[in-house]
mmCIF file of the C-alpha atoms, coordinates in Angstrom:
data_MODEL
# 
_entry.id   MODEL 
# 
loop_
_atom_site.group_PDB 
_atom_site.id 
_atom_site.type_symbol 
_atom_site.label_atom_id 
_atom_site.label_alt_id 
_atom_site.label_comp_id 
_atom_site.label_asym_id 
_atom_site.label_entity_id 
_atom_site.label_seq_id 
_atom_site.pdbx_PDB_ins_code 
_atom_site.Cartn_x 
_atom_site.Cartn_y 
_atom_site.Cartn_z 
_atom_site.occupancy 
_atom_site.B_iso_or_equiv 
_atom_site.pdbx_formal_charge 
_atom_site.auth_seq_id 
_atom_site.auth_comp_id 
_atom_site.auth_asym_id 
_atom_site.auth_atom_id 
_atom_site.pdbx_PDB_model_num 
ATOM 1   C CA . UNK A 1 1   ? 88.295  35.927   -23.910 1.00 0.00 ? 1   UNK A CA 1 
ATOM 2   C CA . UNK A 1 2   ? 92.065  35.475   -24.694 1.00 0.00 ? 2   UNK A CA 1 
ATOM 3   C CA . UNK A 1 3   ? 92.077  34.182   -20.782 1.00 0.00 ? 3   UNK A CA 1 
ATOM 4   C CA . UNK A 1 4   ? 89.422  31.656   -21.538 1.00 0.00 ? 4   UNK A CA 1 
ATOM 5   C CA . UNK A 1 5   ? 91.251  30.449   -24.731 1.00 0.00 ? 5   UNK A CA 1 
ATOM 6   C CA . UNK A 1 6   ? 94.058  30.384   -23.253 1.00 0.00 ? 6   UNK A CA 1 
ATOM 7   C CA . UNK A 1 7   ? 92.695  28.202   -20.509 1.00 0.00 ? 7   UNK A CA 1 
ATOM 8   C CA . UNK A 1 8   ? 91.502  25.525   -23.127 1.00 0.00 ? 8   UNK A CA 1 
ATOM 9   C CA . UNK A 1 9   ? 94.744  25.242   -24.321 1.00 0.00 ? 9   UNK A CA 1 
ATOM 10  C CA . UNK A 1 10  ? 94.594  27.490   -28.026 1.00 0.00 ? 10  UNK A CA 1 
ATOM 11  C CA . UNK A 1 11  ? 96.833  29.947   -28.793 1.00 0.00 ? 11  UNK A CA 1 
ATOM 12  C CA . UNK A 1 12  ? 95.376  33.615   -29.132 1.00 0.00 ? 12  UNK A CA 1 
ATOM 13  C CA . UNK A 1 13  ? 94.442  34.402   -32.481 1.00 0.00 ? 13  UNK A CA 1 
ATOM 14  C CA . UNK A 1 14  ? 91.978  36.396   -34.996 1.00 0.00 ? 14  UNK A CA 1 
ATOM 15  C CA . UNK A 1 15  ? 88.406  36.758   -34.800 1.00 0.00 ? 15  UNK A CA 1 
ATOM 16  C CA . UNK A 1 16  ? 87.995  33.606   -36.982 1.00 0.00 ? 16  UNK A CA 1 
ATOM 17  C CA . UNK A 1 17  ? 89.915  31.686   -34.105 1.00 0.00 ? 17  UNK A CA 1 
ATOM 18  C CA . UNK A 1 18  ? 87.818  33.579   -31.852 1.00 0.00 ? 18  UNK A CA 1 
ATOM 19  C CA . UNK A 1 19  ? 84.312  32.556   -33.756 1.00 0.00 ? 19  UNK A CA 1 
ATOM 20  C CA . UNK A 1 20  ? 85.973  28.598   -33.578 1.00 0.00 ? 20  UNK A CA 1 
ATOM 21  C CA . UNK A 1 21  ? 87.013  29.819   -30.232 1.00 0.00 ? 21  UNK A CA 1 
ATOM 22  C CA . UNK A 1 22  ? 83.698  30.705   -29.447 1.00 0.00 ? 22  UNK A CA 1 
ATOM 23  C CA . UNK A 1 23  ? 81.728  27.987   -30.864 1.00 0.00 ? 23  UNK A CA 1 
ATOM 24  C CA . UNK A 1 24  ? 84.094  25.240   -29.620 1.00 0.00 ? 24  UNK A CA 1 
ATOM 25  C CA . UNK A 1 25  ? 82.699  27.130   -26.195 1.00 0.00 ? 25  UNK A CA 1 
ATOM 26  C CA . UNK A 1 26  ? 78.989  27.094   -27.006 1.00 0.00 ? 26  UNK A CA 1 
ATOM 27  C CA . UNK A 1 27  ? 79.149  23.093   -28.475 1.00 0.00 ? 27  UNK A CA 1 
ATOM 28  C CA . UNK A 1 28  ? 81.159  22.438   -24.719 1.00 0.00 ? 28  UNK A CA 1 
ATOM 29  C CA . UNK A 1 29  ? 78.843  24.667   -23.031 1.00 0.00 ? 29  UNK A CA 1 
ATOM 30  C CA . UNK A 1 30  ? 76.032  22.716   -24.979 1.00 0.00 ? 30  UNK A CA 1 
ATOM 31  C CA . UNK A 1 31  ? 77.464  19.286   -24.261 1.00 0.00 ? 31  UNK A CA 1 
ATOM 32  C CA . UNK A 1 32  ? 77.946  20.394   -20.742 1.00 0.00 ? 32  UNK A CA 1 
ATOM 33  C CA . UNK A 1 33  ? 74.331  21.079   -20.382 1.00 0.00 ? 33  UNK A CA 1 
ATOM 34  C CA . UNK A 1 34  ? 73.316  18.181   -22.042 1.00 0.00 ? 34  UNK A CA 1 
ATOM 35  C CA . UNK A 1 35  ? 75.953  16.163   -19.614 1.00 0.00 ? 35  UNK A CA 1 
ATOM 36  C CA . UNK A 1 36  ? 73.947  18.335   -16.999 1.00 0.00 ? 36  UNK A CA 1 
ATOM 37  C CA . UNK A 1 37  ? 70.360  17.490   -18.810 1.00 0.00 ? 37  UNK A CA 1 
ATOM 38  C CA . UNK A 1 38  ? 71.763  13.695   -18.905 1.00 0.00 ? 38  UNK A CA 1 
ATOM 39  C CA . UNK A 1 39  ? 72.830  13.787   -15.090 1.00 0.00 ? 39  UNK A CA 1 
ATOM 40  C CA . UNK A 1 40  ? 69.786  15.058   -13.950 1.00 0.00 ? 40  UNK A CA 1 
ATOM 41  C CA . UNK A 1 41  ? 67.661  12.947   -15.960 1.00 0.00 ? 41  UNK A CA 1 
ATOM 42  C CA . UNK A 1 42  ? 69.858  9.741    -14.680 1.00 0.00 ? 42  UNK A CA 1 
ATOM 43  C CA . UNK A 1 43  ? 69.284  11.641   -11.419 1.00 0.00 ? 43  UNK A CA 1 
ATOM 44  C CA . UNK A 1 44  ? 65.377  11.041   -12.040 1.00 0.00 ? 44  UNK A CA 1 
ATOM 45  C CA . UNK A 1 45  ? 65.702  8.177    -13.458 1.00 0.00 ? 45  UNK A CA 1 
ATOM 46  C CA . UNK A 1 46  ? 67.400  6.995    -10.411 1.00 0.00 ? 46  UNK A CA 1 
ATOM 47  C CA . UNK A 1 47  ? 64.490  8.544    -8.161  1.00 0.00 ? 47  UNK A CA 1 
ATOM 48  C CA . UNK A 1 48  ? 62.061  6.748    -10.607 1.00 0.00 ? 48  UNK A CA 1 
ATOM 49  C CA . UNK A 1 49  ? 63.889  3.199    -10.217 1.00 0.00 ? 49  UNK A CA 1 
ATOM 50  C CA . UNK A 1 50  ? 64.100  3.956    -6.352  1.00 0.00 ? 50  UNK A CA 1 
ATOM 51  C CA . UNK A 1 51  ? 60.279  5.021    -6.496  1.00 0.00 ? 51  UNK A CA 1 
ATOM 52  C CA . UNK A 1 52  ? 59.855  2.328    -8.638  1.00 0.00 ? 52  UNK A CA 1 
ATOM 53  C CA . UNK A 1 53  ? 61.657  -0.211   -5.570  1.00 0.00 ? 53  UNK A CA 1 
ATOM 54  C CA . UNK A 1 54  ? 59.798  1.935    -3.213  1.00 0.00 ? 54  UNK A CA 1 
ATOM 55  C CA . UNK A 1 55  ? 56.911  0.981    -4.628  1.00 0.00 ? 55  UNK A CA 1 
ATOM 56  C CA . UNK A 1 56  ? 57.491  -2.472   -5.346  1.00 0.00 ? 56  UNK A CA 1 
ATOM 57  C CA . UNK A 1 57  ? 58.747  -3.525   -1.662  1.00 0.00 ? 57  UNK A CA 1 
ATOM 58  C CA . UNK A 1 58  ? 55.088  -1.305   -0.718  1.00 0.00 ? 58  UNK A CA 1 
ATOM 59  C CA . UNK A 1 59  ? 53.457  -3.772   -3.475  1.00 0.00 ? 59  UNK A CA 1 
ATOM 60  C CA . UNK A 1 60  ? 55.357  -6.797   -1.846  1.00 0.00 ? 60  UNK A CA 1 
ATOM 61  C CA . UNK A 1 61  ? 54.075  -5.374   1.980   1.00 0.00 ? 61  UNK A CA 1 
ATOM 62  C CA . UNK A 1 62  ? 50.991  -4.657   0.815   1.00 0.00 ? 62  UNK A CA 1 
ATOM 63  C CA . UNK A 1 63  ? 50.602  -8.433   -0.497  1.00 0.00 ? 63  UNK A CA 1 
ATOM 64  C CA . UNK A 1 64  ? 52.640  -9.776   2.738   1.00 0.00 ? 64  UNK A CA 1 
ATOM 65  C CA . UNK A 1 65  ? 49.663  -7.763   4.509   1.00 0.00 ? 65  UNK A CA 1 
ATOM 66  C CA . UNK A 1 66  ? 46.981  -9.233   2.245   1.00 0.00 ? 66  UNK A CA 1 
ATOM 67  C CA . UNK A 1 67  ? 47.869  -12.764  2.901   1.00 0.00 ? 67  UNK A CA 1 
ATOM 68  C CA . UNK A 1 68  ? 48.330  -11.983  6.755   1.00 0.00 ? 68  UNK A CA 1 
ATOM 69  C CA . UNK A 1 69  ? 45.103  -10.553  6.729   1.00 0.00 ? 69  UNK A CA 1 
ATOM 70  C CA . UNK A 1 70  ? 43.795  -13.565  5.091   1.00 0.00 ? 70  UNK A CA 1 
ATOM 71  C CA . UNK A 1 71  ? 45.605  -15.820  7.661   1.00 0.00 ? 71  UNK A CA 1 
ATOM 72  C CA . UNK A 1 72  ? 44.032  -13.813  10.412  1.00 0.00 ? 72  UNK A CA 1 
ATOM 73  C CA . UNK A 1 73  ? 40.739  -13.935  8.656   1.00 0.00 ? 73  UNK A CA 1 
ATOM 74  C CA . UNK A 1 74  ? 41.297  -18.022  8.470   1.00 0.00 ? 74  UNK A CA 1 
ATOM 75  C CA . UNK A 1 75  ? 42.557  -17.727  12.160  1.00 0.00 ? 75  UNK A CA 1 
ATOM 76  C CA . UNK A 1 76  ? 39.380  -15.949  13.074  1.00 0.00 ? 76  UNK A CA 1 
ATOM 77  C CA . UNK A 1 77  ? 36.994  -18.879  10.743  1.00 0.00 ? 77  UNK A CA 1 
ATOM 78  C CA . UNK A 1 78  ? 39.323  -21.142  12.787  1.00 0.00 ? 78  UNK A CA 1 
ATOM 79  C CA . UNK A 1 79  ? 38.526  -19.626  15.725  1.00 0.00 ? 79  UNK A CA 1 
ATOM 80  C CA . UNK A 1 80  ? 34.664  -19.379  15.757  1.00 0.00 ? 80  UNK A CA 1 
ATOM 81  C CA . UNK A 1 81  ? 34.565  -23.086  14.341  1.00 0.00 ? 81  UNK A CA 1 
ATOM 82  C CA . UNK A 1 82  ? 36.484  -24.036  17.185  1.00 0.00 ? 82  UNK A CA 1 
ATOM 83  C CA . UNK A 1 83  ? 34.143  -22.185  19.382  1.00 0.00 ? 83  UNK A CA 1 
ATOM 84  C CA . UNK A 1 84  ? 31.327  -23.806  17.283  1.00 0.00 ? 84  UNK A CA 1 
ATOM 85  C CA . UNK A 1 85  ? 32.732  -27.051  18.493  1.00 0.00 ? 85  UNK A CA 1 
ATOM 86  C CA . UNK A 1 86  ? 33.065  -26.162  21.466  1.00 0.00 ? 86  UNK A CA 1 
ATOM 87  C CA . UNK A 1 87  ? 29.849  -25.304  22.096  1.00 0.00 ? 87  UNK A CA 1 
ATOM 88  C CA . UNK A 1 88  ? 28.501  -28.413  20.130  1.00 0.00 ? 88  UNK A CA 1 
ATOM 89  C CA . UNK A 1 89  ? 30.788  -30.270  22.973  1.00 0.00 ? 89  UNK A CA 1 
ATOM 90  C CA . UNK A 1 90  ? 28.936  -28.435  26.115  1.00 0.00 ? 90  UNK A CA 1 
ATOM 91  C CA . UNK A 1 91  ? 25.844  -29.411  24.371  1.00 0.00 ? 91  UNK A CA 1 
ATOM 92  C CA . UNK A 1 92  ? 26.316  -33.295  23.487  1.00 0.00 ? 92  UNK A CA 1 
ATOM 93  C CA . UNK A 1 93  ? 27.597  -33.315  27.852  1.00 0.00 ? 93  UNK A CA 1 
ATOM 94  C CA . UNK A 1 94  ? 24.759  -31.716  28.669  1.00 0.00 ? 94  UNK A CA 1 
ATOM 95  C CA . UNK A 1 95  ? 22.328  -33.856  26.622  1.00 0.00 ? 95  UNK A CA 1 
ATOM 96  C CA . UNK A 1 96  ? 24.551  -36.966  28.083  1.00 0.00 ? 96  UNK A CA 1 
ATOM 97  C CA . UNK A 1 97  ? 23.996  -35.421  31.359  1.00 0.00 ? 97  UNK A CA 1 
ATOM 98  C CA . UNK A 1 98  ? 20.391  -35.287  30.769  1.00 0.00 ? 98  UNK A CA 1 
ATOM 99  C CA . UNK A 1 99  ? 19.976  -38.689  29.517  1.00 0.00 ? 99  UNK A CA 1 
ATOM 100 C CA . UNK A 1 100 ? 21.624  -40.299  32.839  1.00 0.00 ? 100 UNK A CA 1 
ATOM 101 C CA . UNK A 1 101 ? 19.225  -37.903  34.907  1.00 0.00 ? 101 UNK A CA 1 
ATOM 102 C CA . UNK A 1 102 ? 16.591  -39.632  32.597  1.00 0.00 ? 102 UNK A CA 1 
ATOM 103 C CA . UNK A 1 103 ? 18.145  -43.230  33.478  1.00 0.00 ? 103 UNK A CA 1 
ATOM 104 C CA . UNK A 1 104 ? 17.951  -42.365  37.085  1.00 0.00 ? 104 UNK A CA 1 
ATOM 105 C CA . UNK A 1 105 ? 14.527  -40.926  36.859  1.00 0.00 ? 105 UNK A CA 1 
ATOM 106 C CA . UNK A 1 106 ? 13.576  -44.003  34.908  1.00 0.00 ? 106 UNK A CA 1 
ATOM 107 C CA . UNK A 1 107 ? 15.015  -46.355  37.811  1.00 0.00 ? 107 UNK A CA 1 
ATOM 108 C CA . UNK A 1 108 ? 13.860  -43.919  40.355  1.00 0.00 ? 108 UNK A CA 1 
ATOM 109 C CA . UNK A 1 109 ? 10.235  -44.944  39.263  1.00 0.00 ? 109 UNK A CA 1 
ATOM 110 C CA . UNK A 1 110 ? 10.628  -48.352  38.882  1.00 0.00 ? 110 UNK A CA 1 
ATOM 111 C CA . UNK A 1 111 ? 11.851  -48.664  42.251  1.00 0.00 ? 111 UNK A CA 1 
ATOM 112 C CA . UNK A 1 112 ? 9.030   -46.510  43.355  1.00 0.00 ? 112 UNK A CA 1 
ATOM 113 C CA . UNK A 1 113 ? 6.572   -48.642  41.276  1.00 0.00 ? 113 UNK A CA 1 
ATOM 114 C CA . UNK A 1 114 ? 8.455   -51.561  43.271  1.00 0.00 ? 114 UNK A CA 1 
ATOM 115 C CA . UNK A 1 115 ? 7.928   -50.146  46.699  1.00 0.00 ? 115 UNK A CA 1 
ATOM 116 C CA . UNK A 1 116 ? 4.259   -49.623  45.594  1.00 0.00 ? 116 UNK A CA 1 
ATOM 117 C CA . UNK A 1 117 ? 3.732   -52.970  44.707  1.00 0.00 ? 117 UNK A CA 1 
ATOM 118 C CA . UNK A 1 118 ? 5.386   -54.118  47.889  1.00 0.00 ? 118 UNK A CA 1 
ATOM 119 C CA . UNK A 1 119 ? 3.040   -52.060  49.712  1.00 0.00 ? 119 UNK A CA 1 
ATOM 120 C CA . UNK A 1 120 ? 0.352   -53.172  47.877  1.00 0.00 ? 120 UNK A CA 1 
ATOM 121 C CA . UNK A 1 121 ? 1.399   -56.699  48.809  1.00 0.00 ? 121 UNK A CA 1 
ATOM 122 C CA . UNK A 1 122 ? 1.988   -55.851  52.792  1.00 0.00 ? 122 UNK A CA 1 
ATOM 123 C CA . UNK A 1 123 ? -1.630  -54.208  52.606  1.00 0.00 ? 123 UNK A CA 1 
ATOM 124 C CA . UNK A 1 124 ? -3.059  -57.698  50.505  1.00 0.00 ? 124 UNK A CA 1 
ATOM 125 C CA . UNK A 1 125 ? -0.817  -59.736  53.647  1.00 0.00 ? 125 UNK A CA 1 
ATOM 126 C CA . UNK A 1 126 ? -2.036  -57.659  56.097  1.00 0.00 ? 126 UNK A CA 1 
ATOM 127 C CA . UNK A 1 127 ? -5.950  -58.177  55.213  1.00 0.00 ? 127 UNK A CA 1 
ATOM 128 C CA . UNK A 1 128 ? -5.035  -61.904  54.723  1.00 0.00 ? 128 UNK A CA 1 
ATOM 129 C CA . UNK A 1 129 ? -3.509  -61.811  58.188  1.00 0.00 ? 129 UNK A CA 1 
ATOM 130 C CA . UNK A 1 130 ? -6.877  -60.022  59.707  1.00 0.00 ? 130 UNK A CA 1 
ATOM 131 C CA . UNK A 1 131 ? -9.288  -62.555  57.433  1.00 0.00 ? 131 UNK A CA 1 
ATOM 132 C CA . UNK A 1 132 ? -7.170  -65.267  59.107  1.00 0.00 ? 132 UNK A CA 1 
ATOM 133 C CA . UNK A 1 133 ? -7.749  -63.886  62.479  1.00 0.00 ? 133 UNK A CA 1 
ATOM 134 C CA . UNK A 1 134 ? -11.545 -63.384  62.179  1.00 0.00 ? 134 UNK A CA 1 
ATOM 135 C CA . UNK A 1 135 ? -11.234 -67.431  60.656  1.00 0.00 ? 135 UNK A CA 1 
ATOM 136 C CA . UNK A 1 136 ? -9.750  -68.524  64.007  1.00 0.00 ? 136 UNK A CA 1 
ATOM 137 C CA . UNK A 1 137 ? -11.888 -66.071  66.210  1.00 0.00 ? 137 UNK A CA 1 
ATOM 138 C CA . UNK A 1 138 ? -14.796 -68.155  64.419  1.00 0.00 ? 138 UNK A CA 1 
ATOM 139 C CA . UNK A 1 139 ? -13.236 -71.284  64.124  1.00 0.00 ? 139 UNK A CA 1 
ATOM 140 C CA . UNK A 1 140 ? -13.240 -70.401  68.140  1.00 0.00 ? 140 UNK A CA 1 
ATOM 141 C CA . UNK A 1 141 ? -16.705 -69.767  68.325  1.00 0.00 ? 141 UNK A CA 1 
ATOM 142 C CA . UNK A 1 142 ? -17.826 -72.580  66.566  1.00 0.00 ? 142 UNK A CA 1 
ATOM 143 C CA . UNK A 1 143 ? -16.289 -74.934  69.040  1.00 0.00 ? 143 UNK A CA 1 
ATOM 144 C CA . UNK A 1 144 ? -17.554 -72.983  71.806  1.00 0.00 ? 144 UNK A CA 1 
ATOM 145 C CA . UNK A 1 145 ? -20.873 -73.628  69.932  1.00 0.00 ? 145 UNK A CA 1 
ATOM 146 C CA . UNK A 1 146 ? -20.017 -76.738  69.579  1.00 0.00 ? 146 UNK A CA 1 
ATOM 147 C CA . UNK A 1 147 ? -19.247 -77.415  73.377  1.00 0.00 ? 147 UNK A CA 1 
ATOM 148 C CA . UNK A 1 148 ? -22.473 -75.622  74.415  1.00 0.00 ? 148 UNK A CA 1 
ATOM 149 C CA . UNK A 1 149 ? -24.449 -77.962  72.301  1.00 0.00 ? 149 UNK A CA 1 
ATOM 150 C CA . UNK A 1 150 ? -22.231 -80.822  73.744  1.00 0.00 ? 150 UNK A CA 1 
ATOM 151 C CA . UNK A 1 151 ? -23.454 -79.197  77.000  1.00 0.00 ? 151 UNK A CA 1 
ATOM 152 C CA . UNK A 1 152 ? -27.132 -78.852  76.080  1.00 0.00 ? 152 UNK A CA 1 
ATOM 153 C CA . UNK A 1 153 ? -27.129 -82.092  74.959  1.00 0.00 ? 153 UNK A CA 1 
ATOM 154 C CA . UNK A 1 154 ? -25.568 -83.613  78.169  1.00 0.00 ? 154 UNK A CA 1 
ATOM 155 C CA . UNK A 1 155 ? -28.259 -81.535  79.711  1.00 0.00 ? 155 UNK A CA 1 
ATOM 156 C CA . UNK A 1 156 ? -30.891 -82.734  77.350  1.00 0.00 ? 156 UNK A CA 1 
ATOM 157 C CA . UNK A 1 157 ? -29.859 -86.167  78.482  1.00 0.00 ? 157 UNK A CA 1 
ATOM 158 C CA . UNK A 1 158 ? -29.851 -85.467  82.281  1.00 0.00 ? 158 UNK A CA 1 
ATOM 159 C CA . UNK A 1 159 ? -33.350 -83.814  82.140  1.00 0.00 ? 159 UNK A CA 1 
ATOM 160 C CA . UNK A 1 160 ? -34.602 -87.345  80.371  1.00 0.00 ? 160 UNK A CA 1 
ATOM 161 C CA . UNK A 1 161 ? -32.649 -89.531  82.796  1.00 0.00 ? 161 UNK A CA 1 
ATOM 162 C CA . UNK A 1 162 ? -34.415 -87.277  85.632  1.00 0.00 ? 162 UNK A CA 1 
ATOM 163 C CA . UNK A 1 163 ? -37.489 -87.671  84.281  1.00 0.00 ? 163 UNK A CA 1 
ATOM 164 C CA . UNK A 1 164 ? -36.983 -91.447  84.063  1.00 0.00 ? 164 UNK A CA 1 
ATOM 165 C CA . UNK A 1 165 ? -35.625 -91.498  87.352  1.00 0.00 ? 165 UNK A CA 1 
ATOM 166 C CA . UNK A 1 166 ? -38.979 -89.560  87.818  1.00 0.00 ? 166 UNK A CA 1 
ATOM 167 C CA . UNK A 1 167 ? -41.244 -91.956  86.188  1.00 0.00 ? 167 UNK A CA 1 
ATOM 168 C CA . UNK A 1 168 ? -39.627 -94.359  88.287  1.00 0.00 ? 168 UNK A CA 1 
ATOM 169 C CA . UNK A 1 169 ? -40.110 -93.039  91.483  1.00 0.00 ? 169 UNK A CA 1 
ATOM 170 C CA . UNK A 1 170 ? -43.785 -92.279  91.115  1.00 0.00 ? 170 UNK A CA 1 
ATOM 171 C CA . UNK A 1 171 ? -43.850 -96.112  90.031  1.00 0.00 ? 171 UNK A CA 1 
ATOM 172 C CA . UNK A 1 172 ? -42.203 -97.267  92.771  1.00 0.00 ? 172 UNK A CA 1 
ATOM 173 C CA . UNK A 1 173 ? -44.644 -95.054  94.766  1.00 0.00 ? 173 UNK A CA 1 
ATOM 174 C CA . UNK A 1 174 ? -47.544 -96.488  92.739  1.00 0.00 ? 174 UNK A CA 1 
ATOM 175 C CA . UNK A 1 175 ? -46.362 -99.841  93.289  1.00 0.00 ? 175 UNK A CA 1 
ATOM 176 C CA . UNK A 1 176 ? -45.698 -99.385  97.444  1.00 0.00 ? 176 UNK A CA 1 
ATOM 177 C CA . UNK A 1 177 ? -48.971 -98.132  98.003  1.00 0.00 ? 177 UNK A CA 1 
ATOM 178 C CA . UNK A 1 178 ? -50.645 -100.962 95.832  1.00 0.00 ? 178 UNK A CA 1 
ATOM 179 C CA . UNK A 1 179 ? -48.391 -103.286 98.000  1.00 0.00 ? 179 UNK A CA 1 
ATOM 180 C CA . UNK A 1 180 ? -49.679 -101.763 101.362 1.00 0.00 ? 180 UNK A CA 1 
ATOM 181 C CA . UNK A 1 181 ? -53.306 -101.482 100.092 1.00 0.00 ? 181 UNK A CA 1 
ATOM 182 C CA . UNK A 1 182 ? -53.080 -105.483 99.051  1.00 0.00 ? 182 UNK A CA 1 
ATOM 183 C CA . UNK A 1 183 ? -51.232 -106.256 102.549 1.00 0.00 ? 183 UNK A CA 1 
# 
């Protein structure tokens, strides 16, 4: 005891220096534990406002993640409206696709409906060309008609000429052998 009081710096005394003695030691040993309470409790204080940091930069990350996962989420609505277009795209080519295969289908039969009526036509020329044929193969037999009744009638007029020339002879008979019966 004189040791420690001698080690704060009092000279060694009675008991009543001893009892200050002694309670100067318990108020230091107090305010050392409350220095000690104090530290520690700055000490968790400290851990709380690092916690608290800790926390907060988590809080920021977790909100950096929220709105990245909200970009990717717009990304993604980006994504499947571009594939939306996309597709709309393939679609409006094919239907353009389709309507030129129409156009060609529609020219396609009109120039079949063309060669149709041109055959139609070479059939019509053709049966005008046969009618026209059977005209002139009649138009030919009518003047060979026509010839043989030229001819018949030539012969019609021979046959009356020979039977004039007939007549006549069997007058000129008649009229020798009345001339030899009057001689």
């Amino acid at each position: 005891m004189i040791y420690l009081l001698t080690a704060i710096g009092l000279p060694p005394g009675g008991i009543s220096t001893v009892h200050i003695y002694t309670q100067t030691i318990h108020r230091t040993t107090q305010s050392t534990q409350t220095i000690h309470t104090t530290t520690q409790s700055t000490q968790t204080i400290h851990r709380t406002t690092q916690s608290t940091q800790t926390i907060h930069r988590t809080t920021q990350s977790t909100q950096t993640i929220h709105r990245t996962t909200q970009s990717t989420q717009t990304i993604h609505r980006t994504t499947q409206s571009t594939q939306t277009i996309h597709r709309t795209t393939q679609s409006t080519q094919t239907i353009h696709r389709t309507t030129q295969s129409t156009q060609i289908i529609h020219r396609t039969t009109q120039s079949t409906q063309t060669i149709h009526r041109t055959t139609q036509s070479t059939q019509t020329i053709h049966r005008t060309t046969q009618s026209t044929q059977t005209i002139h193969r009649t138009t030919q037999s009518t003047q060979t008609i026509h010839r043989t009744i030229q001819s018949t009638q030539t012969i019609h007029r021979t046959t009356q000429s020979t039977q004039t020339i007939h007549r006549t002879t069997q007058s000129t008979r008649t009229i020798n052998r009345t001339t030899q019966f009057t001689n």
